[in-house]
C-alpha positions, 0 to 999 in steps of 0.5 A: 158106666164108661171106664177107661181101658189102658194098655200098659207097656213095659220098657226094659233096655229099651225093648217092650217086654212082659212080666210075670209076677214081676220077673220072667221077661219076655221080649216083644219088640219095638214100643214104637211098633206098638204104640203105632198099632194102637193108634189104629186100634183106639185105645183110651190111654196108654201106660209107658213104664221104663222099669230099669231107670229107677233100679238103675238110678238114672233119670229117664230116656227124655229122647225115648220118650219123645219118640214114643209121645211123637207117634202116638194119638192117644194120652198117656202117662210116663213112669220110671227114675222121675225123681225131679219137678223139672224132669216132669216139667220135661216129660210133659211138655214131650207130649205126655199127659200124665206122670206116674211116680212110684219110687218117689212116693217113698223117697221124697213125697213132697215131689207129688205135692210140688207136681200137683201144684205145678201141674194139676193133680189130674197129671200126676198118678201115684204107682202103689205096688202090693203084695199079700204077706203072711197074714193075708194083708196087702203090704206095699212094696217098691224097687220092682217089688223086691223091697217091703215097706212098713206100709198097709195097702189103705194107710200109704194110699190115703197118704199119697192121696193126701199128698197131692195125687189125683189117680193110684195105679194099683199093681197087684205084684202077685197077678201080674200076667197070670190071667187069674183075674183082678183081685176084686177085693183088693180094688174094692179095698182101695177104692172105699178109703180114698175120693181119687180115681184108681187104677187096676193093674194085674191079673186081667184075662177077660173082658169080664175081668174089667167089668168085675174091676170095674163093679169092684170100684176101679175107674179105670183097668190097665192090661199087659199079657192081654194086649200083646200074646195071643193064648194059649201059646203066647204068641206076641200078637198086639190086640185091643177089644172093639168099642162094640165089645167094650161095650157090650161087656164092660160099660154095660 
C-alpha cells in the first residue's frame, strides 16, 4: 500500500529548529532552504508548524508562509495560532493545501466544523498531542505539551472526528526526535476508533519505522530528525529516501 511520507518542519523565530520531546531546540536554518531542496528530492507533502504563535497568541506569520508556499512544489499543510475562518481562508489561498489546528480544538472546536463546511474536510486536520500518564493511558496535551487535558487519546479523536476533520496528526510527546520508533500501539489505538486518515509523528528512525506505522493503520507517517541530521553526530544534513527505497521498504 502507498502511504504518504511527509517531512515536518518546525518553525521557531522564524528559523527551522528540531526538538526533542518537545524541548532542546536545535537550530537548522532557513525553512526556505529547506523546502528548496525537497522540492528536488520529491516529497509527498510537507507539514509547516510555527510553534511560538499560539504560545504567543498571535495570529500566523501570513508573509512567511506566503514565501514558504511561493517555493514549494509539493502540498502542504500550515499550523500554528489559527484561530479564525478568515485566517484559514487566508492561508489557503497563499497556496497551502491543508490547515492543521491543534490549540483550537480545545478552544473554540465549532472552528473545524466552520472550516470543513467552507473548505472541505479534506483540508482541515486536526493536531492531537499525547503523552502516557501514571497509568500507562494516552492523555491529550496542548500548549507545546506543557498542559494536560481531561481528555483520553480515542474519546477527544472521535470528538474532533466528529466535528468535522478529515485527518489527525498524532504526536507522540514522549518519542518526538529519539529514534526509538513509532509507538505502534498508540497508532493501532487511534486508527481502530475513528473512519478518517491519521497521521503518525514521533519517533521514526527507520524506514522500518514507517512500514510498522504503516502495518500498525497510519495513513500516512510524518518525520523530523530523520530528514534533517545525518547520525550519529547530528549533522544538520536535508535528506529524503528515494522512491526506489520507499518502496522496497514501505509500500511493500
Amino acid at each position: 500500500m502507498r502511504i504518504r511520507v511527509i517531512p515536518s518542519l518546525l518553525i521557531h523565530k522564524g528559523g527551522l529548529i528540531k526538538s526533542v520531546q518537545f524541548k532542546n531546540y536545535k537550530y537548522l536554518g532557513d525553512p526556505i532552504n529547506a523546502v528548496k531542496i525537497f522540492n528536488e528530492k520529491e516529497v509527498d507533502e510537507i507539514v509547516v508548524l510555527d510553534i511560538d504563535a499560539s504560545r504567543e497568541n498571535r495570529p500566523p506569520n501570513f508573509d512567511a508562509i506566503a514565501e514558504i508556499a511561493s517555493e514549494a512544489f509539493m502540498p502542504m499543510a500550515y499550523g500554528g495560532g489559527i484561530t479564525t475562518l478568515e485566517e484559514i481562508k487566508k492561508i489557503l489561498h497563499s497556496g497551502f493545501e491543508k490547515v492543521i489546528l491543534n490549540k483550537s480544538l480545545h478552544s473554540n472546536l465549532n472552528l473545524v466544523t466552520q472550516a470543513a463546511n467552507l473548505v472541505g474536510s479534506q483540508s482541515v486536520v486536526a493536531s492531537i498531542d499525547v503523552k502516557k500518564g501514571f497509568f500507562g493511558k494516552y492523555k491529550v496535551h496542548t500548549d507545546n505539551g506543557k498542559n494536560s487535558t481531561k481528555f483520553s487519546l480515542v474519546e477527544f479523536a472521535k470528538i474532533v472526528e466528529q466535528a468535522g476533520a478529515g485527518e489527525i496528526l498524532i504526536n507522540n510527546i514522549d518519542a518526538d526526535g529519539t529514534y526509538k520508533g513509532y509507538d505502534t500501539s498508540l497508532i493501532q489505538e487511534i486508527a481502530s476508533a475513528v473512519n478518517i486518515p491519521v497521521v503518525a509523528m514521533g519517533g521514526a528512525g527507520s524506514l522500518e519505522d514507517f512500514y510498522s506505522a504503516k502495518q500498525a493503520g497510519a495513513s500516512a507517517v510524518a518525520a523530523g530528525s530523520m530528514f534533517v541530521f545525518q547520525r550519529p553526530h547530528q549533522a544538520v544534513l536535508i535528506s529524503y529516501p528515494t522512491q526506489k527505497e520507499l518502496k522496497e521498504k514501505v509500500f511493500k
